[in-house]
C-alpha positions as CSV (number, residue, x, y, z in Angstrom):
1,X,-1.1,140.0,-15.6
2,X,-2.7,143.3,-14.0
3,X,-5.5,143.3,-16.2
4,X,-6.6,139.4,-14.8
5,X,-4.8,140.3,-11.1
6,X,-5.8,144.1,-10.7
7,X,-4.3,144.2,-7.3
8,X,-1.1,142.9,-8.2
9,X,2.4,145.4,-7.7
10,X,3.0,147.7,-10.5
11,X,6.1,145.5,-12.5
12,X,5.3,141.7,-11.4
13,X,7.9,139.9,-13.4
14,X,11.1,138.6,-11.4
15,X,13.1,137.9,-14.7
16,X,12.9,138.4,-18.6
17,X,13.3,136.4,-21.4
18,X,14.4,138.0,-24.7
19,X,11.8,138.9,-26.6
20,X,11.7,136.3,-29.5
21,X,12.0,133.7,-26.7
22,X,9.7,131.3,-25.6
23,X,9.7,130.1,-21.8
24,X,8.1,130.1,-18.5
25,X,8.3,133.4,-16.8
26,X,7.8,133.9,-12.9
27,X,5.6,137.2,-11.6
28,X,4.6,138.1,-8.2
29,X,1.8,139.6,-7.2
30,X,3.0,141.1,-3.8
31,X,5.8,142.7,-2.9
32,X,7.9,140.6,-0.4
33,X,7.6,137.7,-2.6
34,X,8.8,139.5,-5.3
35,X,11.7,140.7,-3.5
36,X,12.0,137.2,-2.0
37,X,12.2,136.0,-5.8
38,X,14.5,138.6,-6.7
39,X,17.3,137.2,-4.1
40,X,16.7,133.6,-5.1
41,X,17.9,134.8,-8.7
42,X,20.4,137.4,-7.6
43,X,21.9,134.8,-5.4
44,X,21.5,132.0,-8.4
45,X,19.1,129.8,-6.1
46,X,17.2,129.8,-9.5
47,X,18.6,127.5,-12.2
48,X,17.9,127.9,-15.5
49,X,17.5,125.8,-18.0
50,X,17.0,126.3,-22.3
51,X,16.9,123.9,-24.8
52,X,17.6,125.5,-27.9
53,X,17.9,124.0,-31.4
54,X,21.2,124.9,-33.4
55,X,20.8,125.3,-37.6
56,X,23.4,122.3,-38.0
57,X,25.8,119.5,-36.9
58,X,27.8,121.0,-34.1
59,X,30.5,118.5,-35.0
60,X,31.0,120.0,-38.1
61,X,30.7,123.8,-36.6
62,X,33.9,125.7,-37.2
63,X,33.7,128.5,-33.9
64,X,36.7,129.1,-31.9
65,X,34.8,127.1,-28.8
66,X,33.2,124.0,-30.9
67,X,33.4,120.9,-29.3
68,X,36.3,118.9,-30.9
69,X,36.8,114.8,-30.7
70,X,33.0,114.2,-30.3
71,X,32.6,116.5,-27.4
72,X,28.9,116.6,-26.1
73,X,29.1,118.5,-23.4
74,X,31.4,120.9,-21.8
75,X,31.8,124.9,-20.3
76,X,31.9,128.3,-22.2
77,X,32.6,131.5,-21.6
78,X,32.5,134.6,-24.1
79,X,33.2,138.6,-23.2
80,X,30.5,140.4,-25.0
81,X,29.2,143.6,-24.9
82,X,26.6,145.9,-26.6
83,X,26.8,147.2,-29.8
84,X,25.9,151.3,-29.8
85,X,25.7,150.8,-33.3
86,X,23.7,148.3,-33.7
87,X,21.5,148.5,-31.1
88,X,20.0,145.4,-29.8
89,X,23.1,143.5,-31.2
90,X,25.6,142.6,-28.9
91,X,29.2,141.6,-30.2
92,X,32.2,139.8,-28.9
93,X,35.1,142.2,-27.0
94,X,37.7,140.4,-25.2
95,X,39.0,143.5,-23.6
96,X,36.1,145.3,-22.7
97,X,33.0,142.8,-22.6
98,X,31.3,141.2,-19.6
99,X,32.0,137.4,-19.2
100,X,29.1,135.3,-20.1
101,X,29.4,131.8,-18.8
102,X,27.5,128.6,-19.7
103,X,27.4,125.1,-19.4
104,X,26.2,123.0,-22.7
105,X,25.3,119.6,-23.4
106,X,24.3,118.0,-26.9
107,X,21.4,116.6,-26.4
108,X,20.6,114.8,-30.2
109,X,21.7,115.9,-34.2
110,X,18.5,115.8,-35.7
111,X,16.1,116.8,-38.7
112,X,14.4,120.1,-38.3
113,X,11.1,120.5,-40.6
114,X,10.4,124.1,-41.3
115,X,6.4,123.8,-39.8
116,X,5.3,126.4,-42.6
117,X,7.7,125.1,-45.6
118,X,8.0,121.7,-44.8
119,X,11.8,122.1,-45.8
120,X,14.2,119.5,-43.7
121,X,17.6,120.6,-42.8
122,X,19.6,118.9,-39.8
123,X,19.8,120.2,-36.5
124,X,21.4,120.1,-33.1
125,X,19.2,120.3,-30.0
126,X,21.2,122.0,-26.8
127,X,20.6,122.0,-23.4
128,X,22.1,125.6,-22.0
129,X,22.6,126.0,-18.2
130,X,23.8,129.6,-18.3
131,X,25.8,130.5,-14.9
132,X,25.3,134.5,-15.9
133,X,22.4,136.4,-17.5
134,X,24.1,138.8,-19.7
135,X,21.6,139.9,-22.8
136,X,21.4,137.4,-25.5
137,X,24.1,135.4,-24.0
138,X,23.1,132.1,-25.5
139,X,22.1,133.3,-28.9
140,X,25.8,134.6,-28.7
141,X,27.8,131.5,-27.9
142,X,26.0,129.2,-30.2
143,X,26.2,132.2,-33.3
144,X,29.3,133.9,-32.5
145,X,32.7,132.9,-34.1
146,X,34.6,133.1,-31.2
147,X,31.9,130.6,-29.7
148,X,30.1,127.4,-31.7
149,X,29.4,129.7,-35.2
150,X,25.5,128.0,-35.3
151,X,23.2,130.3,-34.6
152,X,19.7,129.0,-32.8
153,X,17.1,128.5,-35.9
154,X,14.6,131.4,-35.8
155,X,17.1,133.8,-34.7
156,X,17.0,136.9,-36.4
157,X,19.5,139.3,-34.3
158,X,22.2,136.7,-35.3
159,X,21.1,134.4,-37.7
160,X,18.8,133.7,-40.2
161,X,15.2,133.3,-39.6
162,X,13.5,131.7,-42.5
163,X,9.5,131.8,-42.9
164,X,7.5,129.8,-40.2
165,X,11.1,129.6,-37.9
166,X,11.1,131.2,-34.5
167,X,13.3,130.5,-31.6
């Protein structure tokens, strides 16, 4: 961005997006509108969308927080914090975790073709409408046990990424 807008503030972006994501970032070039931008998401003006596609049914998923009875759309919310560890990784801690809450809606079970392999495997495309932005807060409900146990395709912090997958 400062290479095409030389003029522009030192750190443009008003958000971030994990790195592995794909997704339409916002920058400003000035300062007020950043700041301006800056309150519109601190204040959650901003709504956020994600589609994401999950590596399977979700009515056959077997997490704590899977939709039961043909459920295809509903409300999560997981306490997760990071893993000194296993740093990026973040893992599920009711006690001492921050609350991550989303809304989810199955959008379609469909069939997923690897665009390298040509392999086929069904799928489950999501829409996420997360109410908080805690760090890889939707690769965590979909993967996590406690939430739907399917992780994203192409994720590989918490699933599996197989060749020619990304999220």
């Amino acid at each position: 961005i400062r290479t095409i807008f030389p003029d522009c503030i030192e750190q443009p972006s008003v958000h971030r997006l994990d790195m592995e994501t794909s997704g339409l970032m916002v920058y400003a070039l000035k300062e007020e509108p950043h700041r301006n931008l800056n309150k519109q998401f601190e204040n959650k003006i901003v709504k956020k969308e994600y589609t994401a596609l999950l590596d399977g049914v979700l009515a056959k998923a077997d997490g704590n927080l899977a939709p039961k009875n043909n459920q295809k759309e509903g409300h999560i919310e997981l306490k997760f914090r990071l893993d000194p560890d296993n740093r990026p990784h973040q893992v599920y801690d009711e006690e001492f975790g921050k609350l991550g809450i989303t809304d989810w809606k199955l959008l379609n079970v469909e069939t997923y073709t690897n665009p390298l392999t040509g392999i086929k495997k069904p799928a489950t495309r999501m829409l996420y409408i997360p109410l908080t932005g805690r760090t890889h807060q939707l690769r965590l409900i979909s993967a996590d046990q406690h939430g739907f146990h399917l992780p994203i395709i192409g994720d590989t912090l918490y699933g599996t990424c197989n060749p020619g997958e990304r999220l």
